[in-house]
N, C-alpha and C positions, 0 to 999 in steps of 0.2 A: 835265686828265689828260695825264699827257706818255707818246707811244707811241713806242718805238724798234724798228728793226728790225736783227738780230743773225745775221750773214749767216754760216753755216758753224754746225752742230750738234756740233763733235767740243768735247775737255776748256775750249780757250777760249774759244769761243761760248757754252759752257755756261755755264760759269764767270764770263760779260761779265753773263749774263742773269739765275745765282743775285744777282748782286752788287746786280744794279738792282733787282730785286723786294724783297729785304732791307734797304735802306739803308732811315734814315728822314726822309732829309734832304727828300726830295722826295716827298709823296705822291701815290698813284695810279699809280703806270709801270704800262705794258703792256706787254709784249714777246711778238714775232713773232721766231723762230726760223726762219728760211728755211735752205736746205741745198738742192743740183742735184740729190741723191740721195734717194729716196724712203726711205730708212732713216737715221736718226739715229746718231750718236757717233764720226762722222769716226774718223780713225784706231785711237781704240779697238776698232772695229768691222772694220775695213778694214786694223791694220797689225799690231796684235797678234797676235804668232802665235797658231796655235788650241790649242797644248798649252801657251800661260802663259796655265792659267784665271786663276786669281789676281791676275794684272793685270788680264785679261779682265772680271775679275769689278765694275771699276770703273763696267764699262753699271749697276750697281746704281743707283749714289748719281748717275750721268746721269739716269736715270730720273726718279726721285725730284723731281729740278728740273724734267726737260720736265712730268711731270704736273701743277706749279702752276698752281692757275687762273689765275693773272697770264698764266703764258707758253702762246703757241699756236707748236705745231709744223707747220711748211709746206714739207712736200718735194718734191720735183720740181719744184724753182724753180728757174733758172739766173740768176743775175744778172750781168747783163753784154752778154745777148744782143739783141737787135731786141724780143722781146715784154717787155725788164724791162732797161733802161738803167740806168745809175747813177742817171742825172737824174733820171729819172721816180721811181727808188726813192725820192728824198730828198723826195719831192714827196710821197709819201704817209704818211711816218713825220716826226716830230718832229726824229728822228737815225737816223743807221746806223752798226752797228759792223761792221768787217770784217774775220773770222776764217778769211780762207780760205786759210792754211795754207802748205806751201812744195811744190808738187806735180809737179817736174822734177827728176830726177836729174842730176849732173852728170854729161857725160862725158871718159873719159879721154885725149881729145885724137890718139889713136894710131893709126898704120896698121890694117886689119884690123876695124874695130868694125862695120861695116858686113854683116861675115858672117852667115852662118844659123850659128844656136847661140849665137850673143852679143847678151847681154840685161842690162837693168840690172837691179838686185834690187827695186828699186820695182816692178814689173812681174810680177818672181817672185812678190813678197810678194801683189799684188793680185789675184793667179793662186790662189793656195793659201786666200787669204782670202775671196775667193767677191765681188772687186769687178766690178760690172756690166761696167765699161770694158774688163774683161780677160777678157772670156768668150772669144773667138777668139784668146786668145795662146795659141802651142801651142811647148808642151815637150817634143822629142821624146828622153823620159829611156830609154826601152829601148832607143835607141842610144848611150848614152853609157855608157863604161868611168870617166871619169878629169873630173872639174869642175873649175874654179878659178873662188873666188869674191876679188875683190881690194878688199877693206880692212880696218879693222880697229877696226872699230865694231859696235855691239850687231845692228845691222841685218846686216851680214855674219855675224856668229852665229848669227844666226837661220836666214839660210839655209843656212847650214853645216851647222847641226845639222836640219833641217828634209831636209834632200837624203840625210843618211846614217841617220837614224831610220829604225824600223821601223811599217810601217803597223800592225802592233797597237797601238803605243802613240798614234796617231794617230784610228782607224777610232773612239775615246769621243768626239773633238771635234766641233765643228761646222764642219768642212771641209767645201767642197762637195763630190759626189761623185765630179765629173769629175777634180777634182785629186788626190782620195783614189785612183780607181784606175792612174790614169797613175803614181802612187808607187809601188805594187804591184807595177806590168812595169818601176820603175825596172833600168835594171844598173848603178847606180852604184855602183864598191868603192872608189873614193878621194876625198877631198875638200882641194885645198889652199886653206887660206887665206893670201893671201901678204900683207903690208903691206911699204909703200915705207919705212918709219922701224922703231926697235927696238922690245922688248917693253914695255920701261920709259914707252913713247910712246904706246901701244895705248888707241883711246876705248868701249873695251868695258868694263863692267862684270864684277864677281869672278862672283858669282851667275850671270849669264849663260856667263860663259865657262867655272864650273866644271861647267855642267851637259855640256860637249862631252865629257867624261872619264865620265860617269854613263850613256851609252847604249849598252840592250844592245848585244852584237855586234858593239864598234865600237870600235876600239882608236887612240886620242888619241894624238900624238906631236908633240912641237916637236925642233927639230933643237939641241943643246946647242952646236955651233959659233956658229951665229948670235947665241944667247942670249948667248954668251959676248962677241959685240961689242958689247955695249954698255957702256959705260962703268960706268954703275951695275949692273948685273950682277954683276960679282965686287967691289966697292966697298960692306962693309956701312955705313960711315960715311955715303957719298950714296945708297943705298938708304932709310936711317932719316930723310933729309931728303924724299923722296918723298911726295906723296900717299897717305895709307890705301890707298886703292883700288888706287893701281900697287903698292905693294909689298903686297899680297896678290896682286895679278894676278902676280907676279915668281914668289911661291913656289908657285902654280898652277902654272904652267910649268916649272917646275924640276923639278916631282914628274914632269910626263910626258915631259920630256929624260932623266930618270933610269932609265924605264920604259922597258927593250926591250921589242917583241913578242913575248910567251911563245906556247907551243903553245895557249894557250888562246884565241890571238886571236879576232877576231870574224873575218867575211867583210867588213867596211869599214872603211876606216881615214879619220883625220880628218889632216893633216900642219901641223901650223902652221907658216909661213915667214916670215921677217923680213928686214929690206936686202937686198930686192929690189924694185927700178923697174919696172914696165911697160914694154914702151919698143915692143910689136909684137904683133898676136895673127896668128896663123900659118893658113893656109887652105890647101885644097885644090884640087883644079883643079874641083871641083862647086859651089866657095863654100862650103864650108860648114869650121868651124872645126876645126881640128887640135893646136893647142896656144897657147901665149906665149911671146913670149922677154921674157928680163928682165934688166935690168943689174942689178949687185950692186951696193952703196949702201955706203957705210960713215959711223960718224958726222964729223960736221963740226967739232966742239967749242963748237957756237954751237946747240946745241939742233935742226939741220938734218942732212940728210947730203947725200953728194957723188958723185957716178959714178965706178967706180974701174974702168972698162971693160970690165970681167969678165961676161960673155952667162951667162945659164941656160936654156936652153929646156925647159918641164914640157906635157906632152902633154895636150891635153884636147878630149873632144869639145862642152864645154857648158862658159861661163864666164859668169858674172854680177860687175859693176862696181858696188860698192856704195862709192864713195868722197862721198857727201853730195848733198844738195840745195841747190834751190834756189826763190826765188820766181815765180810766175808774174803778170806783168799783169794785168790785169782792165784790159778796155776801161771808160774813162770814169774811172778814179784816175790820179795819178798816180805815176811807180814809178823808182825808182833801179836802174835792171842790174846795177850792179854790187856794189850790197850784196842785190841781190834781194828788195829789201824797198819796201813805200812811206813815203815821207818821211813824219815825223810830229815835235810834239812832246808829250812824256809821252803819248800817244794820238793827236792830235790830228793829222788828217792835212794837210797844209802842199802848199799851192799855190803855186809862183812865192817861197816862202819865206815865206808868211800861212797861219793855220788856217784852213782851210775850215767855215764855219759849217755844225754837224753831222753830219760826217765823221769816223768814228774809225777806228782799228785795234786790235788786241789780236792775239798770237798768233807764230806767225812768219813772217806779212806783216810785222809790226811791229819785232819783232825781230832776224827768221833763223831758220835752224831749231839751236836751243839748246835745251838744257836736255831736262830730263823733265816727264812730266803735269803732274807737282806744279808745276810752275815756270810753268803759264800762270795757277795761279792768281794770285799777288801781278801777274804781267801784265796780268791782264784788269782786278781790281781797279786800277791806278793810271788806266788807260781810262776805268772808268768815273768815278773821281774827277774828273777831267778834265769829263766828259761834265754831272755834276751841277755843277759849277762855272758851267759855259752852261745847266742849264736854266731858269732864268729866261726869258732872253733865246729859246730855241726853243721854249719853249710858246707865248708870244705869237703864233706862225703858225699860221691856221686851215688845217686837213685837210679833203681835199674826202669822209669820211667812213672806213668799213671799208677797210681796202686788200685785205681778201680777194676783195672785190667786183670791184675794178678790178684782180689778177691775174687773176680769172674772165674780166673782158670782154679781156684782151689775149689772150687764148686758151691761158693757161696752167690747170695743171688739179693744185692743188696736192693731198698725200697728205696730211690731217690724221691725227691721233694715232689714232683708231681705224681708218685705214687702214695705219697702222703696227703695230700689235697685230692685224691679220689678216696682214700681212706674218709674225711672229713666229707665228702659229698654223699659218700654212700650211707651215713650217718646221720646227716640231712636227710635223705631219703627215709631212712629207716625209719626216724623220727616224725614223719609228716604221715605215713603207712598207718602207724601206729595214733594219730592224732596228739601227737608232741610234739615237745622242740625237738633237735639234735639228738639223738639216743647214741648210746656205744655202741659199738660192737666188742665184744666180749671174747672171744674166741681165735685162736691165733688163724684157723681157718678162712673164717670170715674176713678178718683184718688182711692175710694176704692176698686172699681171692677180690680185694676191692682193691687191694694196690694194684695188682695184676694187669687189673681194669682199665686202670687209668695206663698213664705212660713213665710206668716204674721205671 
């Protein structure tokens, strides 16, 4: 029997572990799910906003796989640390895959990040999504008039649209509740989102972007000057050579450049901004944030743009930097800084420039952070190709028996599946207390005093 252990529970941890259980090259696999988080489906779970059920809705068919008798679910593991070394992992598993994701935000390099009110949106997002790590971030949104969130990616949408939404349309999800009412005393009436390049450039999705135009009360506006620099813009010939996606994101845009605010506006308005650089964020003598200044960009003719010295200062009391991630180390792999990913090949994690026998990755440790859900799957799958290729060669190693044994004796105290499904009922509960659906629990406390509960 070959046992592998499949470090990180979100789409391609999942995905590493449907694949191994289903193949039939090799019979028998078992697989151990481990996760630092006592709840399963990584960012499904934790990045998905709370009002796209629909994506949300993918914990479904997650599920589905952790329930296989093949695979055991083990949370509250942290691998990496003193009680669960790398070493030691590989010493009680056959193989280990490692899915654990790109969990650093980048920052923008610039004076001023330093202030009170400035935040990356990984952080917002973890906030609103009820992740344990972020139970003490505090957003103090009943002081703020005026946001700017700077990029221009689906994750800047989200909190775009997240900051100027109405909590009724909110109060159905499963947001915790701390975040739920701090939205409530928000005073937020404006939200820009500014990006450093044109419209035509923007890595947001149609569907995402068209929902910023669809919220009560809330009147969507991109500036028609800006739209107008870009090249493809007023050019329907290199328009029709564009991406599907840009040239619907194009006539998105165009429709809310088109669209004054009538008297019927909302009380919030959404601003989109284009060729505008960061280049400063503006503080007050308390610390605490006051606005951006920003150079005006124009294009470059090489796909780039270029500083044309032009300042804009836009006031804000609360600004989130959503410009990409990156990988994080894991003590005991090895890891390239500056693709922020660990060295592999087709999977296969590369030491000194050799595979490391039984070391894999999958995911965007492996990758980067690319693509959609969908895309960890052929990911995980080429890993495990990879992985069935050596098992020959890693069964022949004997195991010194159960490895849930020897997390128990290093004094870790893993959440199995039904201390996960009291997690999920205490949640229910919570939710019903409260006159909701399902609510979070927010707190590593809370979350393991409900596993506890049940029969972790």
């Amino acid at each position: 029997m070959l046992r592998v252990a499949v470090v990180g529970s979100g789409p391609s941890g999942v995905y590493a572990a449907q694949a191994l259980v289903q193949q039939r090259e090799v019979p028998g696999v078992r697989v151990d799910v481990l996760d630092r988080l006592p709840a399963p489906y990584g960012l499904v779970r934790y990045g998905v906003a709370p009002d796209h059920e629909k994506i949300k809705s993918l914990q479904g068919s997650l599920r589905t796989v952790l329930e296989d008798e093949r695979i055991r679910f083990l949370g509250n593991v942290e691998v990496g640390g003193e009680a669960l070394p790398t070493g030691r992992l590989l010493e009680l598993y056959h193989a280990v895959v490692y899915c654990v994701g790109a969990a650093r935000d980048r920052m923008l390099g610039i004076p001023g990040e330093e202030l009170t009110g400035v935040h990356s949106a990984t952080a917002f997002v973890s906030w609103y999504s009820g992740h344990p790590d972020a139970a003490a971030e505090a957003f103090d949104l009943p002081g703020v008039d005026t946001a700017v969130v700077v990029g221009a990616g689906n994750v800047a949408v989200d909190v775009t649209r997240i900051l100027a939404r109405g909590t009724a349309e909110l109060e159905p999800t499963d947001m915790p509740q701390p975040a739920l009412g701090a939205l409530a005393e928000s005073g937020v009436r404006q939200v820009s989102m500014v990006a450093r390049r044109g419209p035509s450039q923007g890595r947001f999705t149609t569907k995402e972007l068209r929902e910023l135009g669809t919220l009560p009360g809330v009147d969507t506006w991109a500036d028609p000057a800006e739209l107008a620099l870009d090249p493809v813009y007023g050019d329907p010939s290199a328009a029709a050579a564009l991406p599907a996606v840009a040239r619907r994101n194009l006539e998105v845009l165009r429709g809310w450049a088109a669209a004054a605010p009538g008297a019927d506006a909302g009380p919030r308005r959404i601003a989109l901004r284009f060729y505008l650089r960061p280049v400063e964020i503006l503080g007050g003598p308390d610390g605490r944030v006051t606005g951006m200044r920003f150079e005006r960009t124009a294009p470059d003719g090489r796909g780039g743009v270029t500083g044309t010295g032009v300042h804009e200062d836009i006031g804000a009391q609360l600004v989130l930097r959503s410009v990409g991630y990156k990988g994080v180390p894991l003590t005991g792999l090895p890891f390239d800084p500056a693709k922020g990913t660990v060295p592999h090949a087709a999977g296969r994690v590369l030491r000194a420039g050799r595979a490391s026998v039984g070391e894999y990755v999958a995911g965007w440790i492996k990758r980067g952070p690319t693509g959609v859900i969908g895309t960890n799957r052929p990911c995980a799958k080429e890993t495990v190709s990879s992985l069935l290729q050596d098992a020959g060669a890693l069964a022949r190693r004997d195991l010194p028996g159960d490895p849930l044994d020897a997390l128990r004796a290093a004094g870790l105290r893993p959440v199995r599946w039904p201390g996960w499904l009291a997690i999920e009922a205490a949640e229910t509960d919570l939710g019903r207390s409260l006159g909701r659906r399902s609510v979070k629990i927010p707190d590593w406390q809370g979350l393991l005093g409900a596993a506890r509960a049940g029969r972790a």
